[in-house]
N, C-alpha and C positions, 0 to 999 in steps of 0.2 A: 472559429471557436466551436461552433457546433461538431466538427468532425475530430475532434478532441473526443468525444463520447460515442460512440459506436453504438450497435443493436447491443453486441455483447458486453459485459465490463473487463475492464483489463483483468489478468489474472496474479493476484499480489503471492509472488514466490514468497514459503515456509520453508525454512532449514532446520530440520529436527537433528540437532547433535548429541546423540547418546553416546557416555563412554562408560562400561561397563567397571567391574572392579578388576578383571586382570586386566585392563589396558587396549579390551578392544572396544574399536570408534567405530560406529554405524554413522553414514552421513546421510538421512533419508530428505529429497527435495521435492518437495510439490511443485510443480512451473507448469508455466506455457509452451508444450512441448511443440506446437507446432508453431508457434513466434522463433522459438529456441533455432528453430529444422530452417527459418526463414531467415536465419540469421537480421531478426527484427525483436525488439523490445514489444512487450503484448502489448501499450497501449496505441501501438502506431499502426497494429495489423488492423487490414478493414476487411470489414464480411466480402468484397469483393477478391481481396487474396485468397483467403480460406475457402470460398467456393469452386476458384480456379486451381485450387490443390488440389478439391478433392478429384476433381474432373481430371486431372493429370494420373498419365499412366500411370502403376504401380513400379515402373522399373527408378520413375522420379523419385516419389515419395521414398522409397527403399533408400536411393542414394543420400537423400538429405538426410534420413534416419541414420546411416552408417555415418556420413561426414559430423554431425550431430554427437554421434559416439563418441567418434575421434577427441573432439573438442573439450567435452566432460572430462577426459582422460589428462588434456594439458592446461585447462584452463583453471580446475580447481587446484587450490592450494593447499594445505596443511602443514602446516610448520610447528614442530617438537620442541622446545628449545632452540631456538634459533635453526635446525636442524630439517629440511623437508624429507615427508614421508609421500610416498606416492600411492595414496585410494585405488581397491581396485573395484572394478564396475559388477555387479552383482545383478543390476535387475533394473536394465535398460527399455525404456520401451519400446515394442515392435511395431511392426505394422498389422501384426495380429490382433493386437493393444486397440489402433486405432477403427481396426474394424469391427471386431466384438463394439465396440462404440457407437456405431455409425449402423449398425445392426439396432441399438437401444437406442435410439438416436430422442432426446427428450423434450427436441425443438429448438436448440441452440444450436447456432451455428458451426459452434469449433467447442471440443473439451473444456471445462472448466479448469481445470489442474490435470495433469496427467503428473507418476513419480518415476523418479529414480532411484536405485539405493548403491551407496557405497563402501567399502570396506577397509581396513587400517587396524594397523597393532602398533603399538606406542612401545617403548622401549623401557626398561625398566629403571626407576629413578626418574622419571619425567615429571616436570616440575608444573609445566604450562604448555599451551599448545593456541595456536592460532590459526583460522581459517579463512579462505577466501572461495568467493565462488564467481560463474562468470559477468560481466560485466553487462551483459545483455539481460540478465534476471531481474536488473534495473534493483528499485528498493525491495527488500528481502527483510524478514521477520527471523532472525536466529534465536530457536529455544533449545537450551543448554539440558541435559539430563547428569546427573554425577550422581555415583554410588554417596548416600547417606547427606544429602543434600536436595533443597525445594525445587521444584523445575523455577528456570529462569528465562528471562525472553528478551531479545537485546536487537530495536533496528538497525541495519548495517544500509550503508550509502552502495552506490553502484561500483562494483569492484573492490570494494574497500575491504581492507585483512578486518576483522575479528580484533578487539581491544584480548590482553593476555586472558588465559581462561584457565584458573588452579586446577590441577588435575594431580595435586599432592598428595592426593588421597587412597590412588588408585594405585595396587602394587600388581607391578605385568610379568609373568617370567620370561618375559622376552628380552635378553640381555642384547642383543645389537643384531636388528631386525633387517634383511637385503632391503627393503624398501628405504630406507635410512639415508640419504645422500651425504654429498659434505657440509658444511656451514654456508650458509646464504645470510646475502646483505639483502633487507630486505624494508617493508615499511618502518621507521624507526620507533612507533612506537608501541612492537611487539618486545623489545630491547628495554624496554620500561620495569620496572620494580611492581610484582604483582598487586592492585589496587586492594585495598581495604574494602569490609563491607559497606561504610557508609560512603565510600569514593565509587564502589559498583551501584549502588541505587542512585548518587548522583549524577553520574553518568548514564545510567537506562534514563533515569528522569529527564535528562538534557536533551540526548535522542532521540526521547518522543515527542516531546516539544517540538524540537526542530521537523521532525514527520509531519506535526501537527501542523506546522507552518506551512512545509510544500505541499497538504493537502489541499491548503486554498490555495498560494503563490507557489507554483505555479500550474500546478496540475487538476487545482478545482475548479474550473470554469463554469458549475452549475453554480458554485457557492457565491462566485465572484458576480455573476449574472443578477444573482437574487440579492444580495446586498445592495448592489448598485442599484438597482428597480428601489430596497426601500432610502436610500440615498438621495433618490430624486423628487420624491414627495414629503421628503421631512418637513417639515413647519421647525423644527429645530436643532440643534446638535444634543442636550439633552433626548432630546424624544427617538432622536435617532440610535441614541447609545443603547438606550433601552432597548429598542428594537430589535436592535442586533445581540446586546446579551441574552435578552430572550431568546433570541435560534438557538445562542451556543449552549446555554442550559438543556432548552428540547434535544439538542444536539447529542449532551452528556447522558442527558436519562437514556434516551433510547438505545446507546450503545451501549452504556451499564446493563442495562434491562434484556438487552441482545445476547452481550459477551455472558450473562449468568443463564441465557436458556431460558429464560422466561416471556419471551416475545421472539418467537422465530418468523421471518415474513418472508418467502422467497423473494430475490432480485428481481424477479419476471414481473414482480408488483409492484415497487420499490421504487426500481428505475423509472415507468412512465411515472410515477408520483412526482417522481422529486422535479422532471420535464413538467410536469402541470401546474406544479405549485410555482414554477417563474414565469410562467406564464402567465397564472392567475395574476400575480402583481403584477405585469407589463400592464393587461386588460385594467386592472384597476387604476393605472395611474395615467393610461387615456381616455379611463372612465370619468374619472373623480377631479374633482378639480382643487380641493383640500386633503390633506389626509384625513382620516376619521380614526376615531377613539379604539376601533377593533384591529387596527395596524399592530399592537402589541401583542394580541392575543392570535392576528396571522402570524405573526412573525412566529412565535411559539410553536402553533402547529404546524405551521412546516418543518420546522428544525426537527420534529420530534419523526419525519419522513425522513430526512437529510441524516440525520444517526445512524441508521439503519446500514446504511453501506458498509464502513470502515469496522464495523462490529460481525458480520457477516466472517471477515477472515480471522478474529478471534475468537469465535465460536466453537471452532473444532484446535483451539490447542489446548482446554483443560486448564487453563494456569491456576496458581494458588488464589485466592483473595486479595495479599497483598500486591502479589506483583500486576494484576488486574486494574486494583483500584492506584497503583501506581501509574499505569502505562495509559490508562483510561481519562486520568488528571491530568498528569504531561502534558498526553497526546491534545485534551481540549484547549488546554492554556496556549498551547500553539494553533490550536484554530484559530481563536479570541483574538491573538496576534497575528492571524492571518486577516482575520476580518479588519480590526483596527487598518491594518499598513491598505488597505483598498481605498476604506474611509478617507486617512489621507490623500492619498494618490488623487477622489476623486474631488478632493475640498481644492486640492496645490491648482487643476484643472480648469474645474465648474464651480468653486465656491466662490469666485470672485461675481458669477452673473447670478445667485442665488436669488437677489434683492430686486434685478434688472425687468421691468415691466415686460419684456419678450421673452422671460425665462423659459416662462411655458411653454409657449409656441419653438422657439428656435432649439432648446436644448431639452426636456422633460420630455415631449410627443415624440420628436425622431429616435431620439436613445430607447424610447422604452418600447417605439415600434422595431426596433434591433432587435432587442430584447426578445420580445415577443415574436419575432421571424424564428430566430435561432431555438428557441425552445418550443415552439412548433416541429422546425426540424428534428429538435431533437426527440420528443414526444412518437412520431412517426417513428423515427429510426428504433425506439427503444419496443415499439409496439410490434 
């Protein structure tokens, strides 16, 4: 579990999709260029790869660079109307890219995002347009630009097309563009009847949710660490529910508070926090032998450390206030239900020996001495 969490944090790919009013599409991507070059998803690279890149010849790097290229070129998709259009590469990163870097090198091990940009003309009369990008980019943040319309911001699963996206608006004089191929069968439901407004905010709202979910199941192992810790010293299931709405509140503020620019905390701070603060409760619950009445008021301030992550990658997209405080709600409601489904899990488990005179000794000290190993490691590793 602990090497789920790396020195670095994974790097959560942005798709900025701008389509302008004649019909041309900018597809600009933020990613982990060098997971990308690794043909590895960022959160699986360890500082031990990325050191042994850099220490490898430049005729290597260059190649994963060029083979890298290749891939952008057949892995993205864009689809017209049923219709694909083939992007072209405008502004690939080099190895000149990664060296000006590495020249300003700021203490992190690998790039935080490196971008790409890409290019497209829509054909005139195009109704809707859908997009994919590649499957290694893992979950990906798609925000929508359209002439005389709000920016919008819509999470996409790994490899998955883009739900239809209106582009009715946009008149292209480009009557039948060489990029243009013939009709493709393709995910079915780009095929679908363009959604209504209130069927598009249902839908971002369901996807962030859903995000909200896999940021604790199954990709939060700090969150899952730290719940579990206050799990095992509840005195009750009421006392416990609190505990944990408490995080998910501190949770909510600090990324409201984050995503509006009013609380910026580098990661470099962030990270060993959120490693101390499961630790603190491992340490207290081989300390204490009851919980005690300021377990609400932990729980609280650590969530309000624990926020601070997932607000970090909304920070730099600008969005409106609505769709902010939409994706912000979703997104926590799917925490909430992240948290809940652990609870479970560890009631179906351990709550049969809750009441059992050896509770403490056989189940409470060894788990929470787990606990306490791993966020140790992690704590190091983050430092």
């Amino acid at each position: 579990m602990a090497r789920t969490v790396e020195a670095h944090p994974p790097v959560t790919s942005v798709v900025h999709l701008t389509i302008s009013s004649h019909g041309e599409v900018a597809i600009a991507i933020q990613y982990d260029a060098l997971a990308f070059a690794l043909h590895r998803v960022s959160a699986e690279v360890s500082d031990e790869e990325i050191h042994e890149l850099w220490r490898s010849p430049a005729t290597r790097f260059s190649e994963l660079l060029s083979d890298s290229h290749h891939r952008w070129s057949t892995e993205v998709r864009l689809l017209a109307d049923e219709k694909e259009i083939v992007p072209s590469i405008s502004q690939p990163p080099t190895l000149e890219d990664f060296r000006e870097w590495i020249d300003t090198d700021d203490g992190l091990p690998h790039p935080e995002a490196m971008r790409i940009v890409m290019h497209a003309m829509l054909a005139s009369g195009t109704q809707r347009i859908s997009l994919r990008v590649p499957e290694l980019l893992d979950q990906v943040l798609l925000v929508i630009e359209r002439p005389g319309l709000e920016r919008s911001i819509l999470p996409l699963d790994p490899g998955e097309f883009s739900p239809p996206i209106d582009v009715s608006m946009v008149s292209s004089p480009v009557s039948n563009p060489t990029a243009i191929t013939e009709s493709m069968e393709v995910d079915n439901r780009t095929n679908h009847d363009l959604p209504s407004v209130d069927q598009e905010w249902l839908q971002t709202s369901w996807r962030f949710i859903r995000q909200g979910f896999l940021h604790i199941i199954p990709f939060g192992a700090d969150h899952a660490l730290f719940v579990l810790g206050l799990f095992l010293m509840a005195s009750h299931g009421k006392a416990l529910l609190i505990q944990v709405s408490a995080f998910t509140v501190a949770h909510t503020v600090t990324m409201t508070l984050a995503s509006l620019h009013w609380v910026l905390i580098s990661p470099r701070i962030v990270e060993p926090l959120i490693a101390l603060s499961i630790l603190v409760v491992a340490i207290e619950n081989l300390w204490l032998k009851i919980s005690n009445a300021w377990k609400t008021l932990t729980a609280f301030g650590f969530g309000l450390i624990h926020g601070l992550g997932f607000a970090s990658v909304l920070v730099e997209l600008n969005l409106p206030t609505n769709q902010l405080i939409l994706g912000l709600g979703s997104f926590s409601v799917g925490v909430e239900l992240g948290h809940l489904a652990i609870l479970c899990v560890a009631y179906l488990l351990l709550g049969w020996s809750r009441q059992r005179p050896w509770y403490r000794q056989r189940v409470v000290l060894p788990i929470s001495a787990g606990i306490g190993a791993i966020a140790l490691y992690m704590l190091f590793e983050r430092l």
